[in-house]
C-alpha positions in Angstrom: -18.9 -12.5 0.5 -19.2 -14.9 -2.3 -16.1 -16.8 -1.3 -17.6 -17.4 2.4 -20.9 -19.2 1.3 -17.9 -21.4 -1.7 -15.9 -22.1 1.0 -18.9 -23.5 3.4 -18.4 -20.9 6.1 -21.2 -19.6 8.5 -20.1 -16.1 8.5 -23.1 -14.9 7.0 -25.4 -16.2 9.7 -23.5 -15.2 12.6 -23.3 -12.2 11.2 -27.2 -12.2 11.0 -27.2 -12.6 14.5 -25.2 -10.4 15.9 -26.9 -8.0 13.7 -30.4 -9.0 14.7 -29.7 -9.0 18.7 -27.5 -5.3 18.7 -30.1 -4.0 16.1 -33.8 -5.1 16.6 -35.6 -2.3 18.6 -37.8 -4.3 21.1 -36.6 -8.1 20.1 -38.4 -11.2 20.7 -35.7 -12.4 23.0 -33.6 -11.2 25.7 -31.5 -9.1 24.0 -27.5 -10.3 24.3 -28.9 -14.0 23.9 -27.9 -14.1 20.2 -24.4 -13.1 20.3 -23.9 -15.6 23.0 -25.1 -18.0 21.2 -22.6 -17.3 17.7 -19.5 -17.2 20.3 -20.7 -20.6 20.8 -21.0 -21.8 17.2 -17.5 -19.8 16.7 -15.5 -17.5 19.5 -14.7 -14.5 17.4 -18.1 -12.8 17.9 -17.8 -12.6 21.8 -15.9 -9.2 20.4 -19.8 -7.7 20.1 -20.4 -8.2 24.1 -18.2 -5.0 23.8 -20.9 -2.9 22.1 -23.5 -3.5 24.6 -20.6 -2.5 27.4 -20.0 0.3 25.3 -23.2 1.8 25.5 -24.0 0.5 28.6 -26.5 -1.9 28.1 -24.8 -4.6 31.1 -27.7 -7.0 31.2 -27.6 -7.5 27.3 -23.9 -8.3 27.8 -24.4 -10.6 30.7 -27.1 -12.6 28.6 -24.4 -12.9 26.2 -22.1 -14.4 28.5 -24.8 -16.4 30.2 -26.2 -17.6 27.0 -22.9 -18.3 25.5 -21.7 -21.1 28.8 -25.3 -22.3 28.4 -25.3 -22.9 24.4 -21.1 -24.5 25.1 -22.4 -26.7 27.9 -25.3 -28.0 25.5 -22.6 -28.2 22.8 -20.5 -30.6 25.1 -23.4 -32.5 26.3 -24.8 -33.5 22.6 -21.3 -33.9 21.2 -19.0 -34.4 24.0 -16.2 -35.5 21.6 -16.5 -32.9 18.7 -16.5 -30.0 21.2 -13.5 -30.7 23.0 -11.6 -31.4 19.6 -13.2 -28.0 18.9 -12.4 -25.8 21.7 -8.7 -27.4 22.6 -7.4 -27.2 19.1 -5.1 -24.0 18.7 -6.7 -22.8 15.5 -5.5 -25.5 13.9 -1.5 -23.8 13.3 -3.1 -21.5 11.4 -3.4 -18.8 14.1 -1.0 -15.5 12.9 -0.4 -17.5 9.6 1.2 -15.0 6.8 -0.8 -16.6 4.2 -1.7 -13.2 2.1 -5.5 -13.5 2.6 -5.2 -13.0 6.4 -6.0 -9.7 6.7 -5.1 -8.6 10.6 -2.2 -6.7 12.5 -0.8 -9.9 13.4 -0.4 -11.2 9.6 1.4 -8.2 8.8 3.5 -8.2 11.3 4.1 -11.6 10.3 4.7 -11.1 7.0 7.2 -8.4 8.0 9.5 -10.7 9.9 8.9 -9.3 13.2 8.6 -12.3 16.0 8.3 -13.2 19.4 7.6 -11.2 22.3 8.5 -8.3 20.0 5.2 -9.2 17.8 3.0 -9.5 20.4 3.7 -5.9 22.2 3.4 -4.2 18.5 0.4 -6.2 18.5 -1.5 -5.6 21.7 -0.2 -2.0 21.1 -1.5 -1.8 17.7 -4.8 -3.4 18.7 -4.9 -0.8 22.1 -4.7 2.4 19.7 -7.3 0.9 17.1 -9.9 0.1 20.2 -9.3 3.6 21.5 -9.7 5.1 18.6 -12.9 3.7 17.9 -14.8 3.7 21.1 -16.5 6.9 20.4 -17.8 5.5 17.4 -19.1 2.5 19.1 -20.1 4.5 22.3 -22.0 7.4 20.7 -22.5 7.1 16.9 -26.0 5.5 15.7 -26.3 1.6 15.9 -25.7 0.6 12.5 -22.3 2.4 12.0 -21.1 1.4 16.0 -21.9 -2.0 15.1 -19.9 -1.7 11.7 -17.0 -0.1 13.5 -16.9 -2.9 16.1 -16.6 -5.4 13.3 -13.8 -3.7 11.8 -11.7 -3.7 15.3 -12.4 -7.3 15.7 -11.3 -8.3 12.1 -8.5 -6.7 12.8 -7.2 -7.5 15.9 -7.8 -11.3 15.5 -4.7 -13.6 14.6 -6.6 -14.6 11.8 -9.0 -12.7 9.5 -9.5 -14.7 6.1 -10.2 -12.1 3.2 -13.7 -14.5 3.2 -14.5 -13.5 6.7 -14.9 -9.6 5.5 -18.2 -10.2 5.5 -19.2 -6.8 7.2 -18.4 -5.0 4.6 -21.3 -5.3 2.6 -23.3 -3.9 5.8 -20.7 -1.4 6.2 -20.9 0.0 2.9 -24.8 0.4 2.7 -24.6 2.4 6.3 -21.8 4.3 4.8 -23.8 4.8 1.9 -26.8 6.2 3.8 -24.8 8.0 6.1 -23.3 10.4 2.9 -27.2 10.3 1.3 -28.8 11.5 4.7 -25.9 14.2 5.5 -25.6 15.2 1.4 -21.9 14.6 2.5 -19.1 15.0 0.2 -16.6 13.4 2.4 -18.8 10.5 3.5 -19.5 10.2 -0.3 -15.5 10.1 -0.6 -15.0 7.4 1.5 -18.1 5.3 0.5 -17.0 5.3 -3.1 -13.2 4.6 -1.9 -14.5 1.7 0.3 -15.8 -0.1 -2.7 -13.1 0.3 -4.9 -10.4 -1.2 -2.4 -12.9 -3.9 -1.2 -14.1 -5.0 -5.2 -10.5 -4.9 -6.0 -9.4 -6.6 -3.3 -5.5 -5.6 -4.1 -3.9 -8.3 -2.0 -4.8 -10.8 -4.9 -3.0 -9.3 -7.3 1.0 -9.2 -4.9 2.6 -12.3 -5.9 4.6 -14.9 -5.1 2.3 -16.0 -2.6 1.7 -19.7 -0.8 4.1 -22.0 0.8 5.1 -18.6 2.9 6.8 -16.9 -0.3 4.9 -14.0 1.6 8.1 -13.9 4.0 10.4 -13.0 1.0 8.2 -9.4 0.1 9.3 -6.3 -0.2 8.1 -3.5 1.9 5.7 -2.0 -1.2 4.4 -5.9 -1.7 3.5 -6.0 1.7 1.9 -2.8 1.6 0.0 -3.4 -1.2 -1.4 -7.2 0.5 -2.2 -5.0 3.6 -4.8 -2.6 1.8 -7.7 -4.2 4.1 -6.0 -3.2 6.9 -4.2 -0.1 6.6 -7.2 1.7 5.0 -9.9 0.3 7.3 -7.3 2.1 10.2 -7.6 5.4 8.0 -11.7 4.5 8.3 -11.5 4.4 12.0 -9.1 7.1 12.3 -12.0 9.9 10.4 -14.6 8.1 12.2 -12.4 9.2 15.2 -11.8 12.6 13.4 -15.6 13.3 13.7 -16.7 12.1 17.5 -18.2 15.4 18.4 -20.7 15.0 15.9 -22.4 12.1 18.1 -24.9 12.8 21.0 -24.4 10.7 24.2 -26.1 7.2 23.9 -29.7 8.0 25.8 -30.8 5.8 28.7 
């Protein structure tokens, strides 16, 4: 979290708001408004209109979508220029880059030398089971740990995921943390505790050589090891999936 505010990112705030708009009880504004309006600033957190389809809250997610065409337009009106530099650049070549701090299904793949169209089906495949897997989660489970879960699927299935733009695990670990406390759970104990080890750690900064896409040249255990976000925040969703009949239906 430290490295996002060094590095001059805004995950933080968008974070802020998609966490005010999904978890306020009776907000200020039309609920959905908010999220729309960080897929604006940056696209990646159009991924939250999915809770509000999820639990079946449709006009929140069509304020998002409204809000987020409105808040573009304005963009492109005040700084014509800037925002079509913004919104036509490809992510800049970095998109799928196997740098070792990009933390997604695609870097691995990358990183494991598998290309073309045979990338993207693993991909969309790998990023199909995850979404499955979780929508109970996000569906049913209380509105702090949905919310979490959602963030996870999105880190993960974007091309890129910065190690820097984890910021949801601090939010994730103090739900998880809760969660154990208020069900005197030895497993959700487990798995808070095991959370903060691998995301203190961080074991991806420890695999070396890394840079100038030396991360092409590992061997399967190095690329393991630099894939510890990923592969255990998959064993997350998978126990989360493990434990859907423990959720009511969302009430409406």
């Amino acid at each position: 979290m430290l490295q996002t505010v060094e590095f001059g990112q805004i995950n933080l705030v968008l974070m802020a708001l998609v966490a005010l708009d999904c978890l306020v009880a009776r907000p200020k504004w039309p609920r959905g408004m908010l999220i729309g309006i960080a897929a604006a600033i940056k696209l990646t957190p159009a991924v939250f209109v999915l809770y509000f389809l999820l639990r079946r809250d449709y006009r929140a997610a069509v304020t998002s979508a409204v809000s987020g065409v409105v808040a573009t337009a304005i963009g492109f009106v005040v700084a014509p220029a800037q925002s079509w530099a913004f919104w036509s650049d490809p992510a800049g070549g970095v998109s799928g880059s196997p740098f070792f701090t990009n933390q997604t299904f695609e870097a691995m793949l990358v990183r494991a030398g598998v290309d073309g169209i045979p990338r993207t089906v693993v991909w969309l495949l790998l990023s199909a089971g995850l979404l499955a897997l979780a929508v109970p989660a996000i569906r049913r489970a209380p509105a702090p740990l949905a919310l979490v879960t959602l963030a996870a699927v999105g880190l993960l299935v974007s091309p890129t995921s910065w190690s820097h733009h984890w910021v949801w695990v601090a939010p994730a670990l103090l739900v998880a943390a809760a969660t154990a406390w208020s069900k005197r759970s030895a497993a959700w104990t487990a798995a808070t505790v095991a959370m903060a080890a691998v995301f203190v750690i961080a074991p991806h900064q420890f695999v070396h050589p890394r840079g100038g896409e030396q991360e092409l040249t590992w061997t399967p255990l190095q690329q393991f090891v630099d894939g510890t976000y990923v592969w255990f925040t998959v064993l997350l969703i998978v126990l989360l999936w493990s434990a859907r009949r423990s959720w009511p239906p969302v009430a409406r």
